[in-house]
C-alpha positions as CSV (number, residue, x, y, z in Angstrom):
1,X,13.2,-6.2,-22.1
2,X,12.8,-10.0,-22.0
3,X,12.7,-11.5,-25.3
4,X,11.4,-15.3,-25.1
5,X,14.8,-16.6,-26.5
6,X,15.9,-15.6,-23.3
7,X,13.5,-17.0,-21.4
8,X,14.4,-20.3,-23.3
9,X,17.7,-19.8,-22.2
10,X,16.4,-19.9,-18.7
11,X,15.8,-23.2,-19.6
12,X,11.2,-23.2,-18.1
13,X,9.6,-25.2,-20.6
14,X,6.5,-26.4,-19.4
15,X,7.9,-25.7,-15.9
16,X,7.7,-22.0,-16.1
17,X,3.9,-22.3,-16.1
18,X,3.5,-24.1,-12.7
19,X,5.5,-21.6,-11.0
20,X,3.1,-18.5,-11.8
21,X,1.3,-18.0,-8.5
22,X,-2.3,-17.3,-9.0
23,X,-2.4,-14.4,-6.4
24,X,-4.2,-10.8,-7.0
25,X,-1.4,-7.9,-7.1
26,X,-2.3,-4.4,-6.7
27,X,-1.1,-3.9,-10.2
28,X,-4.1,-5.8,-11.2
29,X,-5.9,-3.9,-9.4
30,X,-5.1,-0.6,-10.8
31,X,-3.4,0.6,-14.5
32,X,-3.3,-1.9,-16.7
33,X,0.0,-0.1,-18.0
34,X,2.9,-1.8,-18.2
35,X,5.6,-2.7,-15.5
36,X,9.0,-4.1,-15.2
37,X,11.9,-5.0,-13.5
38,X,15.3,-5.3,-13.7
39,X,16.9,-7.6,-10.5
40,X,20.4,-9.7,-10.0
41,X,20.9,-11.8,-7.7
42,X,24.2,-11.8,-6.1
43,X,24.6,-15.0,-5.4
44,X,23.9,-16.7,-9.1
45,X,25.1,-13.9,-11.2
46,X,22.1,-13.9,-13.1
47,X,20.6,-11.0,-13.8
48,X,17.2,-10.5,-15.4
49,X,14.8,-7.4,-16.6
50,X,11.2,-8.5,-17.5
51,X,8.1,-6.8,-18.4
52,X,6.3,-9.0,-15.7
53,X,2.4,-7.0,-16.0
54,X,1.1,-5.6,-19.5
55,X,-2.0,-5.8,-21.2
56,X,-3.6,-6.0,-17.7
57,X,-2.7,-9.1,-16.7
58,X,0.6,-10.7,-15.6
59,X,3.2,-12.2,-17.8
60,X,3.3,-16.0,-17.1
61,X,6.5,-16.3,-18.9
62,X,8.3,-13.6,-17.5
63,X,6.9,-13.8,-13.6
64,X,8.7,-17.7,-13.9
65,X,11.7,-16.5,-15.1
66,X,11.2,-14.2,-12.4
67,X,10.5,-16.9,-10.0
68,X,13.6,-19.2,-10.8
69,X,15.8,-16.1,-10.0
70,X,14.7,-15.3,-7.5
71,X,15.1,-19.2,-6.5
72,X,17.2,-20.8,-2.9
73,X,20.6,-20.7,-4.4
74,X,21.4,-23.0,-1.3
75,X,19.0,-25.6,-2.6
76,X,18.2,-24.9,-5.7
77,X,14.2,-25.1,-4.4
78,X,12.0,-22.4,-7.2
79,X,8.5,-21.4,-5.3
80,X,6.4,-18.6,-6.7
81,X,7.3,-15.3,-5.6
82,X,4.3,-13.1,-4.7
83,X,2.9,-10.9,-7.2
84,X,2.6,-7.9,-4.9
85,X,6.5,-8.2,-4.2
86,X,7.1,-7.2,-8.1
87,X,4.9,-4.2,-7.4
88,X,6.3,-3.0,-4.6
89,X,9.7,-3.2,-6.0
90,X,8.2,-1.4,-9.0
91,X,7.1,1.1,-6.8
92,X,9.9,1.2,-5.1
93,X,12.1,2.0,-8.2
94,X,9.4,4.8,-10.0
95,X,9.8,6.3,-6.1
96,X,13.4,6.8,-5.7
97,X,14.5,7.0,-9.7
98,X,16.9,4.5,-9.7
99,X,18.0,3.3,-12.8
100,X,20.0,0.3,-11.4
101,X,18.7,-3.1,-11.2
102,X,17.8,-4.4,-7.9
103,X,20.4,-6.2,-6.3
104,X,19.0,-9.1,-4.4
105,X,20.6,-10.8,-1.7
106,X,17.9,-13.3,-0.8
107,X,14.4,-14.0,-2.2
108,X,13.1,-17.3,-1.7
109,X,14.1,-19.0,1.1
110,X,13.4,-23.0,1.5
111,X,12.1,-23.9,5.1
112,X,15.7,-26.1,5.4
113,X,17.7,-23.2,4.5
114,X,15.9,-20.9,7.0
115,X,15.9,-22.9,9.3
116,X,19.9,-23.2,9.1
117,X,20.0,-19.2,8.5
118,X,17.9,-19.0,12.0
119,X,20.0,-21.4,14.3
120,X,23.2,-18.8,13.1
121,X,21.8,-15.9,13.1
122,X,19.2,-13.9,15.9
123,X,18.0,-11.8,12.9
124,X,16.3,-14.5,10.8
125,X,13.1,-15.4,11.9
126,X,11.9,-18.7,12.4
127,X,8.9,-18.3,10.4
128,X,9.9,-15.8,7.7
129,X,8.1,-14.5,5.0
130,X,11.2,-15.7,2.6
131,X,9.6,-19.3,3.2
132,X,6.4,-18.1,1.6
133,X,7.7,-16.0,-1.5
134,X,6.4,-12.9,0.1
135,X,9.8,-11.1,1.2
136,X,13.0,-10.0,-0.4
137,X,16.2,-8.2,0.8
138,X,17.4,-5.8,-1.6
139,X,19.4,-2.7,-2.3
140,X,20.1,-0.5,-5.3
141,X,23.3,0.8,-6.5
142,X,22.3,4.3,-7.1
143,X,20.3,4.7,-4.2
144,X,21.7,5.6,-0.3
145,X,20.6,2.5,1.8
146,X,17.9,4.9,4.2
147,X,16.6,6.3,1.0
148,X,15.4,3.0,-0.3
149,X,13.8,2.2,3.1
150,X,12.5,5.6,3.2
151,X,10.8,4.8,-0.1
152,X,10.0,1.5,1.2
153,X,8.0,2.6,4.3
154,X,6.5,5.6,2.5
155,X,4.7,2.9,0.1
156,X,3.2,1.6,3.5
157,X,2.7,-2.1,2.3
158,X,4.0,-4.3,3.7
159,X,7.2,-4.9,6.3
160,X,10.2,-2.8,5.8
161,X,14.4,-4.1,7.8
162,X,16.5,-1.7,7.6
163,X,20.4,-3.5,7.7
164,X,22.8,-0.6,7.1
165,X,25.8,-2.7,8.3
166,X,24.6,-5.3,6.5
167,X,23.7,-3.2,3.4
168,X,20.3,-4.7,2.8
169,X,16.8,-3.4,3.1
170,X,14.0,-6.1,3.9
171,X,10.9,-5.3,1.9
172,X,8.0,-8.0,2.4
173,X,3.9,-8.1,1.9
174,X,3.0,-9.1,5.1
175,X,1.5,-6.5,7.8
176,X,3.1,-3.7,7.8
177,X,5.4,-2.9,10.3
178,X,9.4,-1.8,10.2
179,X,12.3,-2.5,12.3
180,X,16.3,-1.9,12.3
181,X,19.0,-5.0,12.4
182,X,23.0,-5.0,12.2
């Protein structure tokens, strides 16, 4: 689990705090038992598992670490990643029984990178979701790609890509809706 001297070594300070976003989650709104994750993203290396809800209440300390992992890695740009997005991968994990972290090939996405992402590609919208901190595209290692969106669209929150030659599942907290890419 996340031991501060890691999140030191995260290097937050008095960032961290600025870059917990006040939002309701449903985990607040239900047990006040604990939940965590364990994510990497592929394109930093960094890896990171974080009780990010116990007691109750959210973790500020771990939902920033959280948040500057889940960072642009074009840019550099940290934005707070919605609370509900934790859940739902939590969910997502106690649904399926993986034990691998998530593997995240894009969290938050700054408007400039998007917009680049969008001018190449007919699959990235214009306005996504990325830009706000309310979408991720993910997969697990110990998890067949249409059994995670399976799980996904079972939990009925939210949108739910599935990429298969891509090797990605979109999962956001928007409305929800689903739809296949490449």
């Amino acid at each position: 689990m996340l031991q501060r001297r890691k999140l030191l070594g995260l290097g937050l300070g008095a960032l961290g705090a600025s870059l917990v976003a006040p939002a309701t989650s449903w985990a607040s709104l239900g047990s006040t038992a604990p939940r965590h994750i364990a994510l990497s993203n592929l394109h930093t290396g960094e890896s990171l598992e974080a009780v990010y809800f116990d007691n109750g209440s959210f973790v500020p300390d771990a939902v920033a670490a959280l948040n500057k992992v889940l960072r642009d890695y074009r840019t550099g740009d940290v934005h707070p990643i919605d609370l509900r997005l934790f859940d739902t991968l939590s969910s997502i994990r106690d649904k399926t029984g993986s034990r691998a972290k998530f593997e995240v090939i894009s969290g938050y996405r700054s408007p400039a990178t998007n917009a680049q992402l969008s001018a190449r590609s007919g699959e990235v919208a214009k306005h996504s979701l990325h830009m706000d901190g309310m979408a991720m595209d993910i997969r697990l290692s110990d998890v067949a790609l249409d059994r995670l969106r399976n799980a996904a669209v079972d939990l009925g929150r939210g949108g739910v890509g599935y990429y298969p030659e891509s090797r990605f599942v979109h999962v956001d907290v928007g409305r929800v809706r689903r739809w296949q890419g490449a």
